[in-house]
NUPA-185992 format. One record per residue: residue in one letter; x, y, z of N, C-alpha, C in turn. Coordinates in steps of 0.05 Angstrom, whole numbers, padded with zeros to 5 digits, always signed. Each point is the difference from the previous one (the first is absolute). Layout:
<lodrens>
aXYZXYZXYZ ...
</lodrens>
This chain:
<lodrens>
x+01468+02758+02482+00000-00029-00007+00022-00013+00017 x-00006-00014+00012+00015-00010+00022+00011-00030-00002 x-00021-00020-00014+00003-00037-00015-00016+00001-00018 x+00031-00015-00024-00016-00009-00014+00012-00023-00015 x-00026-00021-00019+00017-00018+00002-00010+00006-00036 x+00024-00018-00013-00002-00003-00027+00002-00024-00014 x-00019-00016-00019+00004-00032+00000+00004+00001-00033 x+00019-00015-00001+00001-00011-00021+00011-00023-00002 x-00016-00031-00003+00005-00022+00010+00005-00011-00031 x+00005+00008-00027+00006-00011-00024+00028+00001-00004 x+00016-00013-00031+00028+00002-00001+00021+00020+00005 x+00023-00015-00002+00014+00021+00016+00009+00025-00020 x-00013+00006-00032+00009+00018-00006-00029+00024+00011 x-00020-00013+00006-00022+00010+00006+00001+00019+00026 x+00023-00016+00026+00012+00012+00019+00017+00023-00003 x+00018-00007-00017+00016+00027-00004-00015+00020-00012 x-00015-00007-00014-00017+00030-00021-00014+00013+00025 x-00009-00012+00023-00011+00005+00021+00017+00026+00015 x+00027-00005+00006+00011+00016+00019+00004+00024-00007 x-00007+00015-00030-00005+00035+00001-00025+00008+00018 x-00016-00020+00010-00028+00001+00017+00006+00010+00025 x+00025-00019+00015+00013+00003+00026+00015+00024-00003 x+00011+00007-00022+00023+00020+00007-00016+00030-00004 x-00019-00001-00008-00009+00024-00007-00026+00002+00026 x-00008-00018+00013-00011+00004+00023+00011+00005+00028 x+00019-00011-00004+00032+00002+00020+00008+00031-00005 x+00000+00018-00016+00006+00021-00010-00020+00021+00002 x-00026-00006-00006-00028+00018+00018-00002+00000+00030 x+00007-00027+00004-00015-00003+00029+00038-00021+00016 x+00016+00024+00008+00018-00005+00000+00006-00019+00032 x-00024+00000+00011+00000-00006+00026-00012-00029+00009 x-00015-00010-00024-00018-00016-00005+00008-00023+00008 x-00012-00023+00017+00011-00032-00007-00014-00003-00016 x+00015-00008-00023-00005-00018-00023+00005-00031+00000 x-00015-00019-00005+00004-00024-00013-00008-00017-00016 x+00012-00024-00012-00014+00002-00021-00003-00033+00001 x-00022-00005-00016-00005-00037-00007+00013-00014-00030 x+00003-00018+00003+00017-00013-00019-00005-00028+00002 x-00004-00016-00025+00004-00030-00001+00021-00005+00007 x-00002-00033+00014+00027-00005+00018+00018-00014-00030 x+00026+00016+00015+00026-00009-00034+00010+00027-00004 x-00023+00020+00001+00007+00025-00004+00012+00019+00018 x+00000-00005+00019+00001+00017+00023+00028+00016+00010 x+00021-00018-00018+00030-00002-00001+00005+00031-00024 x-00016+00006-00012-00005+00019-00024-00002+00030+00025 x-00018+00001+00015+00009+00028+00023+00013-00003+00021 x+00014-00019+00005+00027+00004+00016+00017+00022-00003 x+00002+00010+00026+00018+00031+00004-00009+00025-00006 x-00026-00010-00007-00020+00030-00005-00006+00011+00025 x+00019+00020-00004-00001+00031+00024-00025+00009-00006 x-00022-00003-00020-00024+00010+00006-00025-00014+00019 x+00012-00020-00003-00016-00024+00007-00014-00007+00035 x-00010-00008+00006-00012-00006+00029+00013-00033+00006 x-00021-00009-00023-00001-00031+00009-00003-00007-00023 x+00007-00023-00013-00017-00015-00026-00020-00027+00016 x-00014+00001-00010-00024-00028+00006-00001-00020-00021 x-00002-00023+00005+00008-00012-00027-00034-00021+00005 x-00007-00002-00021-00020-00024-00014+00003-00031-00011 x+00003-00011+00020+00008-00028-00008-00026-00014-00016 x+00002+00000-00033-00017-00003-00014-00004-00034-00005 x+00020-00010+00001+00005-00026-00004-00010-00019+00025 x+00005+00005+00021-00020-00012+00015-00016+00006+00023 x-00017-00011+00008-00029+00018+00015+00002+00017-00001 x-00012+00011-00028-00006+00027-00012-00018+00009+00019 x-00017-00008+00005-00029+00010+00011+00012+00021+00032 x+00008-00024+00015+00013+00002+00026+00025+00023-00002 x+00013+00004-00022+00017+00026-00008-00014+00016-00004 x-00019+00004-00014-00023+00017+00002-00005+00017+00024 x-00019-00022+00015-00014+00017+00028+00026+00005+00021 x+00031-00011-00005+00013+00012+00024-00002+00029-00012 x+00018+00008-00030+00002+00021-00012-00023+00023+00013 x-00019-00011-00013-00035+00022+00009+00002+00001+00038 x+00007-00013+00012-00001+00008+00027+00025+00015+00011 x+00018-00003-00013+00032+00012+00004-00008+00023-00017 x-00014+00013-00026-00001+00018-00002-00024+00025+00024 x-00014-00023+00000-00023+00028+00032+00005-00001+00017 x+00017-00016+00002+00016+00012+00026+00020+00021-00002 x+00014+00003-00024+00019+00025-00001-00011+00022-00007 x-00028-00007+00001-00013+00031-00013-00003+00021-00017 x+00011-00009-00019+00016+00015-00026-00020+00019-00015 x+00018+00019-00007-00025+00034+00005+00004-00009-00036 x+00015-00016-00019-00004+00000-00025+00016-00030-00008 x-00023-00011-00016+00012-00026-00006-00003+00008-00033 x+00022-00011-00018-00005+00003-00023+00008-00035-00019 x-00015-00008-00009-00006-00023-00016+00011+00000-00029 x+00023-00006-00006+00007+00011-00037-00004-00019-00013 x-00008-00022+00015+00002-00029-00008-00036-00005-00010 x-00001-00022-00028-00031+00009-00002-00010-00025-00003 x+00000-00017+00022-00010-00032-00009-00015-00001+00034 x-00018-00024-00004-00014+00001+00023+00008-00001+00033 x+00026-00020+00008+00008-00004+00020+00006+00033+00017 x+00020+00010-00013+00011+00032+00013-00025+00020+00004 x-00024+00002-00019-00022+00014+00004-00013-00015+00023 x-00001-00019+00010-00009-00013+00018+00015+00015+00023 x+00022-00006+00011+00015+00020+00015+00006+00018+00004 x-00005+00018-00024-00002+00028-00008-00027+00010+00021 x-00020-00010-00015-00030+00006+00012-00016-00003+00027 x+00019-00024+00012-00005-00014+00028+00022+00017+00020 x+00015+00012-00009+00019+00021+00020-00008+00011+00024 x-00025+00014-00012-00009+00018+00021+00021+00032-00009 x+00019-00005-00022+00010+00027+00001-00022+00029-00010 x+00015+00017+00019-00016+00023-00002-00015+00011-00029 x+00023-00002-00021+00000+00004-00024+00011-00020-00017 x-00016-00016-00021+00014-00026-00012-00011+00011-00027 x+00027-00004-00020-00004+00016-00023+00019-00028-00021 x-00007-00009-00023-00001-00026-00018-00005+00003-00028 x+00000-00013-00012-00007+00001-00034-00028-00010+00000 x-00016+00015-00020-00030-00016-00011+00005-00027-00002 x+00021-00006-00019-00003-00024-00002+00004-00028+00019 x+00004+00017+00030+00000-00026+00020-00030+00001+00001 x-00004-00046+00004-00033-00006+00003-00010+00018+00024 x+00014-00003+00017-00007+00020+00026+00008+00025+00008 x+00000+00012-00026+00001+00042+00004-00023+00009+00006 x-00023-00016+00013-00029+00006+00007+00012+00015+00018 x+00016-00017+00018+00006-00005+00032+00021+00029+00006 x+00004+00013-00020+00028+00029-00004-00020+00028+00007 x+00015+00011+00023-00008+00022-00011-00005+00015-00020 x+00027-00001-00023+00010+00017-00020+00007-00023-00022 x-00016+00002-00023+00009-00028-00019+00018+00029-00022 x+00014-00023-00017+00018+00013-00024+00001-00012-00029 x+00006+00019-00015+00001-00012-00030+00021-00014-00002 x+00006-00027-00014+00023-00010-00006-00001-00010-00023 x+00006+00016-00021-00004-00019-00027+00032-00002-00005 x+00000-00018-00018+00023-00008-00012+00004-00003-00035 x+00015+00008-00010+00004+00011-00031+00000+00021-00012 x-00005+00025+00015+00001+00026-00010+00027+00016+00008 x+00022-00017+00004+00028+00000+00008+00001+00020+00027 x-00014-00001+00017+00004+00007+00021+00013-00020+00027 x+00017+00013+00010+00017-00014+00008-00015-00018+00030 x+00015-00019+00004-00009-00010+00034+00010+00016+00014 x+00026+00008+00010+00005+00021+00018-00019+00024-00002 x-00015+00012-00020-00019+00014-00009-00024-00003+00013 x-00007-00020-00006-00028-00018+00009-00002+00008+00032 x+00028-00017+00007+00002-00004+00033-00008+00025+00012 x+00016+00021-00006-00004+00023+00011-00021+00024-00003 x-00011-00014-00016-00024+00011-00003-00028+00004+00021 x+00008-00020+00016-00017-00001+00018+00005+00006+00025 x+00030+00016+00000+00005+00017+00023+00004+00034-00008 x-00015+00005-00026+00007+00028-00014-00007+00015+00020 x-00025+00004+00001-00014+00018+00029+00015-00001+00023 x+00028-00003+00005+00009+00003+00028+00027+00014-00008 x+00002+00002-00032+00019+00008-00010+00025-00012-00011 x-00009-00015-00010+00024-00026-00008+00002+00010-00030 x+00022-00004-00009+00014+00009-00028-00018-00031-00012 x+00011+00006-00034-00030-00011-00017+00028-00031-00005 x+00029+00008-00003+00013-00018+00003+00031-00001+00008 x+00004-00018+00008+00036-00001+00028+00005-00025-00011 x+00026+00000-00010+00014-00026+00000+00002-00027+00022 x-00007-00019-00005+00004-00017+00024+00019-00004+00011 x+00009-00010+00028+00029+00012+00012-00002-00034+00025 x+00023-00023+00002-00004-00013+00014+00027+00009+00012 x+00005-00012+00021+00026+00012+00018+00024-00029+00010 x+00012-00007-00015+00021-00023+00008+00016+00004+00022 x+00010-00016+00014+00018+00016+00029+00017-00006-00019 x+00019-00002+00024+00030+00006+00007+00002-00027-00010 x-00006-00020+00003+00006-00019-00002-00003-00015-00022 x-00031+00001-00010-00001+00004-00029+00026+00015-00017 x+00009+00016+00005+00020+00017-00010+00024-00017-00009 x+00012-00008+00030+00015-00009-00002+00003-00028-00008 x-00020-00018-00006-00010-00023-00003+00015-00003-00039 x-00011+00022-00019+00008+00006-00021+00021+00014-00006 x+00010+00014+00015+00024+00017-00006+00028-00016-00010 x+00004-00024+00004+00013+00000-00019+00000-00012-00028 x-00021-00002-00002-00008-00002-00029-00010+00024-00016 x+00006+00029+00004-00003+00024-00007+00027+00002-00016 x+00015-00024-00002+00022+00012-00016+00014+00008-00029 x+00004+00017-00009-00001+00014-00022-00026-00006-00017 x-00004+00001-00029-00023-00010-00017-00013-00026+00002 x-00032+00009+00006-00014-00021+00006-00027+00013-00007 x-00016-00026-00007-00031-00003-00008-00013-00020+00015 x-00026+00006+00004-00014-00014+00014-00023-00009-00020 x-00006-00029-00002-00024-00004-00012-00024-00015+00015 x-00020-00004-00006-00013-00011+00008-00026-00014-00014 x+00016-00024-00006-00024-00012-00030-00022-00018+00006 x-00006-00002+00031-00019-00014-00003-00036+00024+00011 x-00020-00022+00002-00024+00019+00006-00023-00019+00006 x-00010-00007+00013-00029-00020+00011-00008-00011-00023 x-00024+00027-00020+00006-00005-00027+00009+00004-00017 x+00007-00036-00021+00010+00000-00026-00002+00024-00018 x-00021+00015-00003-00001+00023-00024+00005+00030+00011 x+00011-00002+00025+00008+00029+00008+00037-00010+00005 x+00002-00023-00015+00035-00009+00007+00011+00015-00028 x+00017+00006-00009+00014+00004-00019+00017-00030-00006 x-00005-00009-00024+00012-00021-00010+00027-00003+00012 x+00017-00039+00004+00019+00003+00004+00019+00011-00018 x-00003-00007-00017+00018+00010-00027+00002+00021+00003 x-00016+00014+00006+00011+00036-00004+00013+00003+00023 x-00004-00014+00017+00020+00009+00033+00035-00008-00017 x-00005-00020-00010+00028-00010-00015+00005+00020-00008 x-00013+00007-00021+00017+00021-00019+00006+00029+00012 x-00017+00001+00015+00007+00027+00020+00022+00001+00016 x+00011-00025+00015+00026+00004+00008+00015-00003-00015 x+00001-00018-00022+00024+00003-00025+00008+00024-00005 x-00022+00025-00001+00001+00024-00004+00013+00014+00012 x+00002-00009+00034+00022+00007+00013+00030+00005-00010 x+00014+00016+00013+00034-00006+00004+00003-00014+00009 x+00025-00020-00006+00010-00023+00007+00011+00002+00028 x+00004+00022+00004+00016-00003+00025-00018+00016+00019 x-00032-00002-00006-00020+00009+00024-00006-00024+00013 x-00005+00003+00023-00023-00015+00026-00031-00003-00009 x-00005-00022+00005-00022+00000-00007-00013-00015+00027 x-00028+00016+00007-00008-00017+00025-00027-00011+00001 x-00013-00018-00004-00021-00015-00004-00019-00001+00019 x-00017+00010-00005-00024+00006+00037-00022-00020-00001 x-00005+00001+00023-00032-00015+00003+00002-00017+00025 x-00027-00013+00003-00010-00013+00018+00022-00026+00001 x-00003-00024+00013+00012-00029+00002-00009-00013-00022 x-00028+00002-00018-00015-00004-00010+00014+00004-00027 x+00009+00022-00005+00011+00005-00027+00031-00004-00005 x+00008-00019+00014+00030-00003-00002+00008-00013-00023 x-00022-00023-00004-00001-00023-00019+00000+00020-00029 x-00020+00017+00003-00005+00022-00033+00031+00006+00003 x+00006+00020+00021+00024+00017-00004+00025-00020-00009 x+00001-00021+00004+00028-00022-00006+00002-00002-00019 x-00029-00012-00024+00001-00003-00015+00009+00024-00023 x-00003+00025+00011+00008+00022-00015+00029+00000-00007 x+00012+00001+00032+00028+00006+00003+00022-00027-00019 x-00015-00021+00006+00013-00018-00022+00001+00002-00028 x-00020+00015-00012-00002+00001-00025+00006+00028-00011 x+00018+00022+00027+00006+00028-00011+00033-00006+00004 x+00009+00014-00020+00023+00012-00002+00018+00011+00023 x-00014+00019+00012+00014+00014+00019+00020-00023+00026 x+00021+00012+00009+00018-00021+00023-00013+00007+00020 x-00003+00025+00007-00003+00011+00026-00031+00000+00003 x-00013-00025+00002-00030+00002+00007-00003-00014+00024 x-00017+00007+00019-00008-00008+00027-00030-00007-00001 x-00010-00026+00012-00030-00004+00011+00002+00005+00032 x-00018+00026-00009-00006+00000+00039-00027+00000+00007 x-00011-00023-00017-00031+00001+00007-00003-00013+00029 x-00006+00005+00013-00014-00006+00028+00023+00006+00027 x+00023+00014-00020+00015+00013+00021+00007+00023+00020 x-00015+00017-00015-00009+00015+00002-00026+00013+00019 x-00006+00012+00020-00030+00008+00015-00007+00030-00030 x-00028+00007+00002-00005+00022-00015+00013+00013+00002 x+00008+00019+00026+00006+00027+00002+00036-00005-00007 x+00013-00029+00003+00030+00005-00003+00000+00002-00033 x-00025-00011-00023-00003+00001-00016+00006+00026-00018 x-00023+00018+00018+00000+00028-00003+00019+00008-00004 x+00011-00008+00030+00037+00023-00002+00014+00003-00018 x+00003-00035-00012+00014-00011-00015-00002+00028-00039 x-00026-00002+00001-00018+00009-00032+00011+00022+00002 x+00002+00017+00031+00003+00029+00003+00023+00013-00014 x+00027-00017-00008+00019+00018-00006+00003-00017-00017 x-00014-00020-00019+00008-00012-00030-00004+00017-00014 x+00024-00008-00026+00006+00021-00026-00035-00011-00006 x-00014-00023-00010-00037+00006+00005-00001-00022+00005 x-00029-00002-00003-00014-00026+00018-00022-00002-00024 x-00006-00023+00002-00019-00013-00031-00019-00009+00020 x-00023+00003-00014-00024-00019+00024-00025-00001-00020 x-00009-00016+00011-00032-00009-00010-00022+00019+00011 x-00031+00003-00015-00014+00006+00014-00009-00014+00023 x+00015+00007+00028+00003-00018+00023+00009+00018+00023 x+00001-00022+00017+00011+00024+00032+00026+00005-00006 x+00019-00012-00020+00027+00021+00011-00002+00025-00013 x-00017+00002-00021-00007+00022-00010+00000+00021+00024 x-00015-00010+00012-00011+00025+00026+00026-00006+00023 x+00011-00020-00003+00025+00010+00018+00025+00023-00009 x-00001-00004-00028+00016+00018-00017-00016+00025+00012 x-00030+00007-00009-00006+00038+00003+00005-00001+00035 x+00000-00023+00016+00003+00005+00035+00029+00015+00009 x+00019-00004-00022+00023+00009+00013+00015+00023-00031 x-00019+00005-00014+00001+00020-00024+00029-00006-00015 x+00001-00034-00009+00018-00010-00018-00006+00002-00024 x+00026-00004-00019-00012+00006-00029-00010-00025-00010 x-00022-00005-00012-00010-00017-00008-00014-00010-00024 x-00009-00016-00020+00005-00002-00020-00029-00020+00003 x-00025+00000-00010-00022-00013+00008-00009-00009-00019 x+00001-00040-00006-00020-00002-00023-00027-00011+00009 x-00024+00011-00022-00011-00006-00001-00013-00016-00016 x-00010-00025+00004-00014-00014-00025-00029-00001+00001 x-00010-00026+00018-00033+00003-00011-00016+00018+00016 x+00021+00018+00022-00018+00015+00011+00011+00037-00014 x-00018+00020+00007+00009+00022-00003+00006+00026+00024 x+00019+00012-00021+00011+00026+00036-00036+00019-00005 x-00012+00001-00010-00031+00013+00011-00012-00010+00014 x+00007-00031+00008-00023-00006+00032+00013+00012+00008 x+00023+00020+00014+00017+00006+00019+00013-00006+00014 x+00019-00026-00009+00021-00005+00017+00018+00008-00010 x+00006+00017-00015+00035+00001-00011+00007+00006+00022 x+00030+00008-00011+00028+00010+00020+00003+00025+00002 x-00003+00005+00028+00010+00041+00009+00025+00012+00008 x+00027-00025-00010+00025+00012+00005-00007+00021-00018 x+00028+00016-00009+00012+00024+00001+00001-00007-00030 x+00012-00024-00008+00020-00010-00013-00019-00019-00005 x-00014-00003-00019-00013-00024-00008-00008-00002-00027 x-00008-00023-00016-00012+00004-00015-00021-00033-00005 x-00021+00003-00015-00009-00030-00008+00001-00002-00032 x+00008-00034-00001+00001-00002-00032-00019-00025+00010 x-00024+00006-00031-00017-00017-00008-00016-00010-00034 x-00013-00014-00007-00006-00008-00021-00028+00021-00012 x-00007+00023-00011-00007+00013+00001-00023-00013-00031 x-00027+00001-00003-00015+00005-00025+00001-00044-00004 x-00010-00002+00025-00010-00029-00001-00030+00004+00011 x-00009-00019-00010-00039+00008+00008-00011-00016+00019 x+00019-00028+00005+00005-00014+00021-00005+00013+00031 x+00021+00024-00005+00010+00008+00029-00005+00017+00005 x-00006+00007+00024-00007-00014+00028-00014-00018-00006 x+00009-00030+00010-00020-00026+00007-00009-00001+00022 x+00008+00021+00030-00018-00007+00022+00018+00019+00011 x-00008+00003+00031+00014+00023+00011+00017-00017+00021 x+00008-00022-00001+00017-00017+00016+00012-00010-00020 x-00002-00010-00014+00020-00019-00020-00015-00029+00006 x+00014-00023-00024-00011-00028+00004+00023-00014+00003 x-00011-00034+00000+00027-00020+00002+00010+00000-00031 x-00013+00005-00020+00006-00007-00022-00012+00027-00015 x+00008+00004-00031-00010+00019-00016-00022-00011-00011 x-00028+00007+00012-00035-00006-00013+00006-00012-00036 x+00014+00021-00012+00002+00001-00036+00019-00033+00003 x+00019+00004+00018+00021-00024-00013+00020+00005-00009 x+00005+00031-00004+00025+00017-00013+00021+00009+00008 x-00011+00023+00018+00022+00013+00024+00014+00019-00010 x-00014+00015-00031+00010+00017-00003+00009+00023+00014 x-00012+00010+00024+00005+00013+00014+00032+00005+00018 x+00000-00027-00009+00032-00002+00012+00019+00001-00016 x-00006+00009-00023+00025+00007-00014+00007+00030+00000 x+00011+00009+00016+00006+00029+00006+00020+00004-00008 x+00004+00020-00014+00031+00011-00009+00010+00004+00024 x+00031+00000+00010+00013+00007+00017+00015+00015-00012 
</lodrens>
């Protein structure tokens, strides 16, 4: 096996669950160019990957179409002896199938797994994991059934955080796209109250969530709290999670930045559950959730609001 390319053009926790794919093909086929496709936003997520060839990015937002056919002509021309598709919505099966790669292997459930050599089962709810899933469809070349996900921060990343590694500190991260996979503000409150007074507390997220995170820090107790929503790039994020006493997160991507750099981590769940398979694969982890509601699971994404009106789900013991 000489190229190959690997697409996964969905979110960015969807990317990281991705990279036991690369490392364990990097590890069969130790000689291999590998590269991989990614929605553009994401692409900053395999930076410094020593396994890596190239990343290709999919500019979804505009002239989709025209991102399309460069993609499909930039892939036959590189000739790629294995393209693999983890992604299962129509656009990537489209590029998946139009490759021309030697061997193109995908989930049933893309509209266009006609177009695959090799289609795969992908169900979701029988708590089988995504890193599970993913690698499943490189078993036959000898890929383990599951590998922790692993992103690689430089030097600079490193040093970018390092001095905020100092003595006791927590990382949280309270926001999430959707409302019913957020853990209420109130419990973010009372969770740092729970803190020692004289811990660090460091507030994550996008630019987007700065406004949530303020409102927290104003209404918690603790002195030593920081908003570093949008100050942050992912991977300096990472670094950051890597040596916190823990890290609190939503069912969301820092979840999966936590298992990328095998931090301890602390995962709630509300309207969604850890049997679609996203929990957390640190070392050191655990999830707390609302257990013996008939409600939940309300969907396998979450909503803007709770369908009932309730939200019981979000009352999680901490």
């Amino acid at each position: 096996m000489e190229k190959i390319l690997i697409i996964q053009t969905a979110f960015l926790g969807d990317v990281i669950l991705a990279t036991p794919v690369i490392s364990e093909l990097s590890r069969i086929y130790p000689n291999a160019q590998i590269d991989f496709l990614v929605k553009k936003g994401n692409e900053s997520l395999l930076a410094n990957s020593p396994q890596l060839n190239s990343v290709l990015i999919f500019d979804k937002s505009k002239q989709k179409w025209k991102s399309m056919i460069r993609l499909i002509l930039q892939s036959r021309k590189r000739k790629y002896d294995l393209v693999i598709n983890l992604h299962r919505f129509g656009s990537s099966g489209i590029i998946a199938g139009l490759s021309k790669g030697k061997k193109i292997y995908g989930f049933k459930k893309n509209p266009f797994s006609f177009l695959y050599s090799k289609k795969f089962k992908h169900s979701i709810g029988d708590g089988t994991h995504e890193v599970e899933r993913n690698l499943s469809l490189i078993k036959e070349f000898g890929a383990l059934e599951s590998v922790r996900p692993e992103l690689f921060p430089s030097a600079a990343d490193k040093a970018k955080v390092n001095s905020l590694k100092n003595g006791n500190y927590y990382c949280l991260a309270p926001a999430s796209v959707w409302f019913t996979k957020q853990l209420p503000k109130q419990k973010w409150i009372e969770l740092i109250n729970s803190f020692p007074h004289d811990s660090t507390v460091y507030l994550l997220g996008a630019p987007g969530d700065k406004e949530l995170c303020q409102t927290i820090i104003e209404k918690s107790n603790n002195r030593y709290l920081n908003n570093l929503c949008g100050e942050l790039s992912l991977l300096q994020s990472a670094e950051l999670m890597r040596t916190a006493n823990r890290n609190y997160v939503n069912d969301s991507g820092p979840l999966h930045l936590a298992s990328s750099v095998n931090a301890p981590v602390t995962a709630f769940f509300c309207s969604t559950i850890p049997n679609f398979g996203f929990g957390p694969l640190s070392e050191d982890s655990e999830i707390k959730e609302v257990n013996d509601l008939d409600c939940r699971p309300c969907g396998l994404h979450g909503h803007k609001e709770c369908p009932k009106g309730h939200f019981k789900c979000g009352d999680i013991t901490l």
